[in-house]
TORDO-158181 format. One record per residue (C-alpha): residue in one letter; x, y, z; residue number from 1. Coordinates in nm, 3 decimals. Example, Ala and Ser with C-alpha at 12.3 -4.5 7.8 and 13.67 -1.06 7.14 Angstrom:
% TORDO-158181
   type         X         Y         Z   seq
      a     1.230    -0.450     0.780     1
      s     1.367    -0.106     0.714     2
END
This chain:
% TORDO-158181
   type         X         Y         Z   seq
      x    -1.327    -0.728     1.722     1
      x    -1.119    -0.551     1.455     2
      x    -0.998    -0.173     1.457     3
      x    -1.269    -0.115     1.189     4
      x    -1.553    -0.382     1.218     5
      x    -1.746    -0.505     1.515     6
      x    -1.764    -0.855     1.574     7
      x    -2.126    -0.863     1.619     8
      x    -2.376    -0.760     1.391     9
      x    -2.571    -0.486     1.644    10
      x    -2.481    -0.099     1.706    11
      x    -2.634     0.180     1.628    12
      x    -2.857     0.250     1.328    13
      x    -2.740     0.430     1.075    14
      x    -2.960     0.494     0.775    15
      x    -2.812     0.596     0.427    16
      x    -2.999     0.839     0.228    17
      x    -2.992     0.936    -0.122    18
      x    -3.028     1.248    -0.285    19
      x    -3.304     1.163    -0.402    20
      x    -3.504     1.108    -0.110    21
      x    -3.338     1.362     0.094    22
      x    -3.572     1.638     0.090    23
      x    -3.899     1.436     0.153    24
      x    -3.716     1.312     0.464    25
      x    -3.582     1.643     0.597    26
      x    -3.943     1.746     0.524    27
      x    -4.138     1.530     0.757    28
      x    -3.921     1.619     1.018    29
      x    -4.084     1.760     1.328    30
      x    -3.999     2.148     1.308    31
      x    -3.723     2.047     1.589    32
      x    -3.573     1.846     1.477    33
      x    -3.530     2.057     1.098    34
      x    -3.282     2.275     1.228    35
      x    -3.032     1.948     1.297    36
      x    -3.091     1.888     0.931    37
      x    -3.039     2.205     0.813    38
      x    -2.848     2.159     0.463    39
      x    -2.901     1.829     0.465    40
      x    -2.917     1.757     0.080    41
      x    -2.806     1.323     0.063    42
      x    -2.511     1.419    -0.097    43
      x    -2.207     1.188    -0.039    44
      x    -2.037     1.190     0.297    45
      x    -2.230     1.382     0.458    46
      x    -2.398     1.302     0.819    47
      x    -2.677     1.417     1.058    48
      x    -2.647     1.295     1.431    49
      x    -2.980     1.224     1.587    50
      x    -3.096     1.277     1.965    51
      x    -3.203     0.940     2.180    52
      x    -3.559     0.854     2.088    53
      x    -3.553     0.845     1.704    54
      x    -3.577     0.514     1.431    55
      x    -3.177     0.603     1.368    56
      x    -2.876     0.766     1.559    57
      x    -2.732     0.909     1.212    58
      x    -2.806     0.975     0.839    59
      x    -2.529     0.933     0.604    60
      x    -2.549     1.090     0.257    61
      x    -2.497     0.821    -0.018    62
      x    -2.545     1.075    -0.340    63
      x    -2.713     0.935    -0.627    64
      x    -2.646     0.614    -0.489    65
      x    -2.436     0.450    -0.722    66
      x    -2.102     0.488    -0.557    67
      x    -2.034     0.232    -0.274    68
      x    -1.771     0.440    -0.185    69
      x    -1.990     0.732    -0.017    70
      x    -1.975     0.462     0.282    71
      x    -1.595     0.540     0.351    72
      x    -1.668     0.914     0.465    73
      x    -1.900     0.713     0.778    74
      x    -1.567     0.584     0.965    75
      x    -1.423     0.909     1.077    76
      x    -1.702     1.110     1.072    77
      x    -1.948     0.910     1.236    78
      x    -1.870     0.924     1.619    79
      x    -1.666     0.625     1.782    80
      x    -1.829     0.304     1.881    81
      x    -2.041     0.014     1.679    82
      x    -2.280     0.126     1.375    83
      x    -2.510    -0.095     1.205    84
      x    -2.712    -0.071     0.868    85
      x    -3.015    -0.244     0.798    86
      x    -3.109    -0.061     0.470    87
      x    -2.800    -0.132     0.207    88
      x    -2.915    -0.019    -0.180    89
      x    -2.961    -0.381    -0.318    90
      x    -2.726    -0.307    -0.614    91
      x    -2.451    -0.268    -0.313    92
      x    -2.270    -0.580    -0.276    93
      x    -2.206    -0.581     0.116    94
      x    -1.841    -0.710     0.091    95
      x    -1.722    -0.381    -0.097    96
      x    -1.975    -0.195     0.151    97
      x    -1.812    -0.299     0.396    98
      x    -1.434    -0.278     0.202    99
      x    -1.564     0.080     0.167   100
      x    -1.612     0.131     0.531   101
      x    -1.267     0.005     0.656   102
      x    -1.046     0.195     0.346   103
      x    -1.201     0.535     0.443   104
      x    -1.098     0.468     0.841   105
      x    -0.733     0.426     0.706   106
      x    -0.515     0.716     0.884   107
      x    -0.129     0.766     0.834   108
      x     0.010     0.786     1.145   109
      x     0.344     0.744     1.155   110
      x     0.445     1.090     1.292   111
      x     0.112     1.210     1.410   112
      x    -0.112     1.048     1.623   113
      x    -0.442     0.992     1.521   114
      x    -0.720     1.211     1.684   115
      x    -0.954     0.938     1.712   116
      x    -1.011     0.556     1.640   117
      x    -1.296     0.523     1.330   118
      x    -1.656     0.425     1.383   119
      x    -1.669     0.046     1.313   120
      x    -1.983    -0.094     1.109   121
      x    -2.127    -0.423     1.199   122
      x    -2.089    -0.736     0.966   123
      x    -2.366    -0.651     0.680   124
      x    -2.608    -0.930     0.554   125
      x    -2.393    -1.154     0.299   126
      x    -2.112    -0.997     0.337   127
      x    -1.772    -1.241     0.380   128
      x    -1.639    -1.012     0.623   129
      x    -1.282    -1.175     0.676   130
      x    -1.265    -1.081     0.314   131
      x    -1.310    -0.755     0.331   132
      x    -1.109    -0.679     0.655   133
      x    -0.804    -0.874     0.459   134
      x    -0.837    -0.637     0.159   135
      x    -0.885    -0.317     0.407   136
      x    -0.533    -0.475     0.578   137
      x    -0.365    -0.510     0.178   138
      x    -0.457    -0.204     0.069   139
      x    -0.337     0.025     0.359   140
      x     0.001    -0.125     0.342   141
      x     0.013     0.002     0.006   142
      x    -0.113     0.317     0.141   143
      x     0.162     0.309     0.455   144
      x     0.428     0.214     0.180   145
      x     0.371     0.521    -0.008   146
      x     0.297     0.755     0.237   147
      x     0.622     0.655     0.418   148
      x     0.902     0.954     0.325   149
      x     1.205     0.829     0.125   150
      x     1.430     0.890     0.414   151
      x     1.250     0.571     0.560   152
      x     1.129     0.382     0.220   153
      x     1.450     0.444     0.024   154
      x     1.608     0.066    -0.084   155
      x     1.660    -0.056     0.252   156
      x     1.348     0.047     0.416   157
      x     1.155    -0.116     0.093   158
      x     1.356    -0.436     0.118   159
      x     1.286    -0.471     0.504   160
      x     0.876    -0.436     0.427   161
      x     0.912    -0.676     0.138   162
      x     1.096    -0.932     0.398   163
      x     0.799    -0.879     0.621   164
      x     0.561    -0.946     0.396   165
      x     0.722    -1.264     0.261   166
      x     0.779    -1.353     0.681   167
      x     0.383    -1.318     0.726   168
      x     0.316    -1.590     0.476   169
      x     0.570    -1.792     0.498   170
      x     0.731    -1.679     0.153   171
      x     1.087    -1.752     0.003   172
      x     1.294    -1.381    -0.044   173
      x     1.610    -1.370    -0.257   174
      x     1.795    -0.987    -0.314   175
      x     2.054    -0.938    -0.480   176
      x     2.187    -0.592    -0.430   177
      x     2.520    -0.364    -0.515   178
      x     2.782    -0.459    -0.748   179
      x     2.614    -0.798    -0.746   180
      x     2.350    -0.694    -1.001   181
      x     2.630    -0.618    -1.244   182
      x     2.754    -1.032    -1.186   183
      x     2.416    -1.143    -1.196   184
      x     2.328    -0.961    -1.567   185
      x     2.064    -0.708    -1.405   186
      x     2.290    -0.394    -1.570   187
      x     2.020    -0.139    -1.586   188
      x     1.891    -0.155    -1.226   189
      x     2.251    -0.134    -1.109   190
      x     2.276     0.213    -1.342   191
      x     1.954     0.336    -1.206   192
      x     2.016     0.317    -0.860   193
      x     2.439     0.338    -0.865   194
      x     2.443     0.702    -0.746   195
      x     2.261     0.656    -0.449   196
      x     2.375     0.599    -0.079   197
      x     2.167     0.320    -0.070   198
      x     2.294     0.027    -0.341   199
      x     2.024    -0.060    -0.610   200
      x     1.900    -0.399    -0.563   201
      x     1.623    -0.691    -0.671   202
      x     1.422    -0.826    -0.459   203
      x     1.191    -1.160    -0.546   204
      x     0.937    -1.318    -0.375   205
      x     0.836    -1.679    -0.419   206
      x     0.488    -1.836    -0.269   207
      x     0.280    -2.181    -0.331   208
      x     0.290    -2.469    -0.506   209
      x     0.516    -2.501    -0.767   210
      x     0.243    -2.692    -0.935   211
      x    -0.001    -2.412    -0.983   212
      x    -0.032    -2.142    -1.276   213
      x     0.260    -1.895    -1.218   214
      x     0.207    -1.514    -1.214   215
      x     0.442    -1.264    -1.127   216
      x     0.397    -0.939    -1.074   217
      x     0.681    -0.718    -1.116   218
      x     0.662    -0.302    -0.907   219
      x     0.852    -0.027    -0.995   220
      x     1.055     0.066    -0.727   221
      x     1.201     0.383    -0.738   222
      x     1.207     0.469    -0.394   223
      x     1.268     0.901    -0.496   224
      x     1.320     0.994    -0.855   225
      x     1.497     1.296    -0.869   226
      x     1.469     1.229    -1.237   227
      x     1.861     1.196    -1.226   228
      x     2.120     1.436    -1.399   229
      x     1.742     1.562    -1.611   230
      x     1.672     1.719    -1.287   231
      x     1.304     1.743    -1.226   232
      x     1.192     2.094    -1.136   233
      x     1.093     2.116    -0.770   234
      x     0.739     2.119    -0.822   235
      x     0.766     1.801    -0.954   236
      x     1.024     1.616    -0.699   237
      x     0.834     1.693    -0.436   238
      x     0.575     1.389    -0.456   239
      x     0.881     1.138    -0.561   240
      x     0.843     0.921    -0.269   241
      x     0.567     0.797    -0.426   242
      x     0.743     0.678    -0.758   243
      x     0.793     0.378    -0.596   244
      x     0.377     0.310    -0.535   245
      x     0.432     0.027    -0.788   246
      x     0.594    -0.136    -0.556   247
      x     0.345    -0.108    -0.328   248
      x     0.067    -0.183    -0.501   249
      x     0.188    -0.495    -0.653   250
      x     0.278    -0.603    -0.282   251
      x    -0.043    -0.491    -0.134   252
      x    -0.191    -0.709    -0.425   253
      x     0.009    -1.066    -0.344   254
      x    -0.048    -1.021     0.005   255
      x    -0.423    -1.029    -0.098   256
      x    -0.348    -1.324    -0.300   257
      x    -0.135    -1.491    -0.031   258
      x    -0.417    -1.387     0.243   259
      x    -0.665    -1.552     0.039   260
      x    -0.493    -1.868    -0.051   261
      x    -0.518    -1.852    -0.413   262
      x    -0.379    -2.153    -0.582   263
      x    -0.104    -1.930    -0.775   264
      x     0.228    -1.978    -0.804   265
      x     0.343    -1.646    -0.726   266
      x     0.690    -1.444    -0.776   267
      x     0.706    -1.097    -0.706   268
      x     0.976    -0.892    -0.835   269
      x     1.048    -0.559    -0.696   270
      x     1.393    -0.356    -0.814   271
      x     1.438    -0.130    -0.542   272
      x     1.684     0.180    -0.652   273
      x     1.762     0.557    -0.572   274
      x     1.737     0.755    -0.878   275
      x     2.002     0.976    -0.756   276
      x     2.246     1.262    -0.889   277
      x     2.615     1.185    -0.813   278
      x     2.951     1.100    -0.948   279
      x     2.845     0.820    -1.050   280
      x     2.482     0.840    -1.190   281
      x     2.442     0.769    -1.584   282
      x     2.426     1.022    -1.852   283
      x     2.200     1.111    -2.096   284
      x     2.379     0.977    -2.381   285
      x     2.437     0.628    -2.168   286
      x     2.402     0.305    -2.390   287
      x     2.301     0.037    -2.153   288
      x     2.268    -0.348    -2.224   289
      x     1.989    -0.483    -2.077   290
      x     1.983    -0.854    -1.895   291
      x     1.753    -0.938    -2.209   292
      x     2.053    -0.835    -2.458   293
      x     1.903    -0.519    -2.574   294
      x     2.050    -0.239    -2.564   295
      x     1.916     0.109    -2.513   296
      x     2.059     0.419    -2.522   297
      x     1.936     0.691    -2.247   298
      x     1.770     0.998    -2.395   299
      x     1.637     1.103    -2.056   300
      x     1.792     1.024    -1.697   301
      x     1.418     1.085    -1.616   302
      x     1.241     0.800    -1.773   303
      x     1.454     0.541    -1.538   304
      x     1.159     0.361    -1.449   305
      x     1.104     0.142    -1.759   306
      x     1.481     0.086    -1.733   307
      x     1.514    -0.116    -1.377   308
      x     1.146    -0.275    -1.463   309
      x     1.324    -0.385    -1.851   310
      x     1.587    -0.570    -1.620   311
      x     1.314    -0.729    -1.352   312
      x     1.032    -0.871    -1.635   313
      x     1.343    -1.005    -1.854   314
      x     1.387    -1.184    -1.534   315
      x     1.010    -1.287    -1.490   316
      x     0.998    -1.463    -1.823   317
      x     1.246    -1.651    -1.783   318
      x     1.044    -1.895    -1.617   319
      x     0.742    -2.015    -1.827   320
      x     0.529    -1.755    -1.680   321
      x     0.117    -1.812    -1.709   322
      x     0.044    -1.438    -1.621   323
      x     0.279    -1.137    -1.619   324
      x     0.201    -0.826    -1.449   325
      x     0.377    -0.517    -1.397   326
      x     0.228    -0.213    -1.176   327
      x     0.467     0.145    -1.216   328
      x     0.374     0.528    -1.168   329
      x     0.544     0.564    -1.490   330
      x     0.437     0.830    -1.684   331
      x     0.304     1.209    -1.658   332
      x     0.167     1.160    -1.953   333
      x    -0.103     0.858    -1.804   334
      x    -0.218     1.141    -1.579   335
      x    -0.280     1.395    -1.883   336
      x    -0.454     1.177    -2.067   337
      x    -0.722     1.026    -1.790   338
      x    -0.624     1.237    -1.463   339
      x    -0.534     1.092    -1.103   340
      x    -0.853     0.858    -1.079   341
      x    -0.852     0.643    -1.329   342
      x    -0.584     0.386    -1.427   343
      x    -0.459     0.257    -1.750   344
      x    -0.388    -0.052    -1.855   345
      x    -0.220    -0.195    -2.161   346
      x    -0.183    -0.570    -2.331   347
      x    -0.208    -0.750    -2.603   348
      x    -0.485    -0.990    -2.484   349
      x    -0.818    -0.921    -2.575   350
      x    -0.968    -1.167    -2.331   351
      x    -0.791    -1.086    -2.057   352
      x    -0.880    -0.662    -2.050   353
      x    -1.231    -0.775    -2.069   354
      x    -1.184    -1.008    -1.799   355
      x    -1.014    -0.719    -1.599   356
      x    -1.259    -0.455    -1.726   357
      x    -1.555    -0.674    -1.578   358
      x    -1.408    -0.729    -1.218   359
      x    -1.276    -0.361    -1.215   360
      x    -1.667    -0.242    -1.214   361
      x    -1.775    -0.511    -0.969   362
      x    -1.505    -0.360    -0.700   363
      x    -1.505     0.008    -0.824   364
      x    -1.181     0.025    -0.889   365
      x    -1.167     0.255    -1.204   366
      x    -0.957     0.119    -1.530   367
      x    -0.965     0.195    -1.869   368
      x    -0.778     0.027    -2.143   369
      x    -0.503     0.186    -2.382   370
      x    -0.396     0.074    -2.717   371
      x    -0.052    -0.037    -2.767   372
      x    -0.037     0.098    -3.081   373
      x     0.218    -0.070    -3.331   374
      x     0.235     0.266    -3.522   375
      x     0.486     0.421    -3.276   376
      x     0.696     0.128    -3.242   377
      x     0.921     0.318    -3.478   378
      x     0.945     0.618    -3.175   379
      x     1.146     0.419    -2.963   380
      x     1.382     0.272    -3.226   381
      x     1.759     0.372    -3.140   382
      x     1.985     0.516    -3.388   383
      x     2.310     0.331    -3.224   384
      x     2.091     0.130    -2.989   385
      x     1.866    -0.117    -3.063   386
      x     1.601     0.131    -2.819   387
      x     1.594     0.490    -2.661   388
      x     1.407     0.498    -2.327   389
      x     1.263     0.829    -2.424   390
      x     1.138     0.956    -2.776   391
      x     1.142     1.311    -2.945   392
      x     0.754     1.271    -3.034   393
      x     0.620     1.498    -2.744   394
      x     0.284     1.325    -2.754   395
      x     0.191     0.951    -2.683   396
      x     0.411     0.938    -2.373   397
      x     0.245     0.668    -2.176   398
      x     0.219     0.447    -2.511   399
      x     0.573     0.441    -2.616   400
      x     0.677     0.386    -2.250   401
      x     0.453     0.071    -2.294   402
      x     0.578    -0.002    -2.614   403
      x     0.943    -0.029    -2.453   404
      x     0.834    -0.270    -2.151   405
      x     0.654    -0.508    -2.431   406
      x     1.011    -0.552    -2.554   407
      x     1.092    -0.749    -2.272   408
      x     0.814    -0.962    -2.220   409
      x     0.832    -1.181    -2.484   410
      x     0.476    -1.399    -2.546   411
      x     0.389    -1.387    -2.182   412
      x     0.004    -1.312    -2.148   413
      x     0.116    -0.937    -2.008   414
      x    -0.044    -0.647    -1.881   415
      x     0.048    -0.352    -1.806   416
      x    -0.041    -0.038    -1.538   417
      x     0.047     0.336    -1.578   418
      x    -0.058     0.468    -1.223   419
      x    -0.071     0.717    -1.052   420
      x    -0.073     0.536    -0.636   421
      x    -0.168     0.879    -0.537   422
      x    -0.557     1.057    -0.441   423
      x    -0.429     1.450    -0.455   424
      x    -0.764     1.556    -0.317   425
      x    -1.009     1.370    -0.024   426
      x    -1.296     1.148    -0.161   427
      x    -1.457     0.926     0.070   428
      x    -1.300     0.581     0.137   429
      x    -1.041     0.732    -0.072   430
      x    -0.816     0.985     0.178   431
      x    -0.541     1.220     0.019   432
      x    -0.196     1.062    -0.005   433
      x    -0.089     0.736    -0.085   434
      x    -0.394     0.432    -0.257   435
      x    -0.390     0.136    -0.462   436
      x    -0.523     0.202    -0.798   437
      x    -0.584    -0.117    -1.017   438
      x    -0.507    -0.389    -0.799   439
      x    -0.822    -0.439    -0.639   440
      x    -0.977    -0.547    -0.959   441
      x    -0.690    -0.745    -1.052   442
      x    -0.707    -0.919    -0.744   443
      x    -1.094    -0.970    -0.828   444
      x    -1.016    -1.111    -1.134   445
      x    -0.743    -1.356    -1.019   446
      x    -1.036    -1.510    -0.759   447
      x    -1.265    -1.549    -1.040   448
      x    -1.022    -1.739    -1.234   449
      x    -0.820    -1.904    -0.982   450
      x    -1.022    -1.948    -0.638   451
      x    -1.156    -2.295    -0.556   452
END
């Protein structure tokens, strides 16, 4: 038996109600049992406990029904113990009902115990539940990664996850780190991260059979952006430990892949930096050479993440790569344009966004795509670089930064992910803090095209 799922398929009943059958329900109550009820409109997450005797021990809101996710509020509000459904929607697949369940009894409790353990729910009809507790397991340590404070997850703490991870499956880990990137020809994620206490470094991650289509996933790892010597206002430092939740999301996402076997040859690179202010931090002004031979001058100490991720997929392509992904919470500008829910997604390849598109609405994992639009390719043109990492054009933010990673991809079949790794308000199955945005449905779309 699991934290979050009983091993056996009894428990209590728990019925789900919509708002739409709600009211008849709540009235053919008996008049004593209306009062327990009281308010009781099937909206999403919320729950009526039932006295012995009754068909059910519980109600749980589902809303209109259409959101799987309404089942996530059930594991920590529902009291402790075994729960059972017998009466999932049929448009519900029971694997994400039951991936629902276990993501909303995620907790962060590194400095404060939890309160309680979460309601488990008994194995549902045709679900594969050793599927969904593994994707439950991948995406809270995503969630864990980028919850963890930077004083914990700076360069060192990153590297020491990323060797556990690799340790669990029996992975190969290389770093290089310090004044070793400058040998090595990885010159912008030594700048990036040369300020900080802790030294800049890459770390890669090599799994299965060398036979097998290669994708690599490349996360942004800036384990706390202070946006450099273009200090970010307060406001906006104060969520940096997250600007390293690409990190964690494309780890979360190849320990689902390595979990599930997929016949992949995967390499995962993660350059782990500091963006920090100090005697030695670079300038606005800067003109860097990357490791692909580009060079780009620095408008904006701030815009340091396409820099160190330049360096890492330059690095990526330099084996014949079949897929190349890259996961970053790179721009404010992503947020503007389709808030904190919702992730975009560049590339080039028609086929492959509508292969994404399709598995992101199977797993509810919300995407939308974004034109890289060839008309601002001018924008990011240098004037004594080849590039700038930032343009003057204050609109289009998240499609120029795009437009500067596709410069170092060369004719890899790429994609690319402006997220955000963070839920600023409680949803259920989806908690405040730290969350995997995107990789779910990549991960469902790698199965469908990969699994045996």
């Amino acid at each position: 038996m699991s934290e979050i799922f009983a091993s056996a398929g009894e428990g209590r009943a728990l019925k789900l109600v919509s708002k739409a059958d709600a009211a008849g329900l709540v009235d053919a109550l008996p008049d004593d049992l209306k009062l327990l009820a009281s308010g009781f409109k099937g909206q999403a997450g919320q729950i009526v406990l039932w006295p012995p005797g009754r068909d059910c021990s519980a109600w749980l809101g589902i809303g209109e029904g259409k959101d799987v996710f309404a089942l996530g509020a059930a594991a920590l509000k529902l009291p402790e113990g075994d729960w059972a459904i017998s009466n999932l929607p049929d448009a519900w697949d029971p694997t994400l009902a039951m991936t629902a369940w276990g993501l909303g009894g995620y907790g962060f409790n590194k400095f404060k115990k939890a309160s309680r353990k979460p309601a488990r729910l008994a194995p549902l009809k045709g679900a594969d539940a050793d599927e969904a507790e593994a994707i439950v397991a991948s995406v809270s340590l995503t969630r864990d990664l980028v919850n963890t404070p930077a004083d914990l997850m700076g360069p060192e703490g990153l590297e020491a996850a990323f060797r556990n991870l690799a340790d669990a499956y029996g992975a190969h880990v290389s770093v290089i780190r310090g004044d070793d990137l400058l040998a090595q020809n990885y010159p912008m994620i030594h700048a990036v991260g040369r300020a900080a206490a802790e030294a800049p470094r890459l770390l890669e991650l090599e799994w299965g059979d060398e036979n097998h289509p290669r994708l690599a996933l490349v996360g942004k790892g800036v384990c706390f952006d202070t946006g450099g010597l273009d200090l970010k206002a307060a406001q906006f430092m104060r969520l940096m430990k997250k600007d390293m939740g690409g990190a964690a999301n494309a780890m979360g996402l190849a320990k689902m892949i390595m979990a599930a076997r997929l016949p992949v040859r995967l390499h995962l690179l993660v350059p782990a930096v500091e963006n920090a202010v100090g005697a030695g931090a670079f300038r606005p002004g800067d003109v860097l050479t990357s490791r692909k031979g580009l060079t780009v001058e620095v408008d904006n100490t701030d815009a340091e993440g396409r820099l160190v991720l330049a360096d890492a997929l330059a690095r990526a392509t330099e084996h014949e790569v079949d897929f190349l992904l890259d996961f970053a919470t790179l721009t404010g500008a992503a947020r503007v344009a389709l808030g904190p829910e919702v992730a975009p997604f560049y590339t080039d390849d028609d086929m492959l966004a509508a292969d994404l598109s399709a598995a992101a609405l199977k797993v509810a994992d919300p995407l939308w795509r974004m034109p890289l639009w060839d008309g601002y390719e001018t924008d990011i043109d240098g004037d004594i670089s080849d590039i700038v990492n930032s343009t003057a054009m204050p609109m289009a933010g998240s499609i120029t930064a795009a437009l500067f990673l596709r410069r170092f991809v060369d004719d890899a079949a790429w994609m690319h992910f402006d997220i955000f790794a963070w839920n600023p308000k409680e949803r259920p199955g989806r908690p405040k803090g730290g969350d995997m945005h995107a990789a779910r449905a990549v991960y469902q779309m790698l199965k469908e095209r990969f699994q045996d």
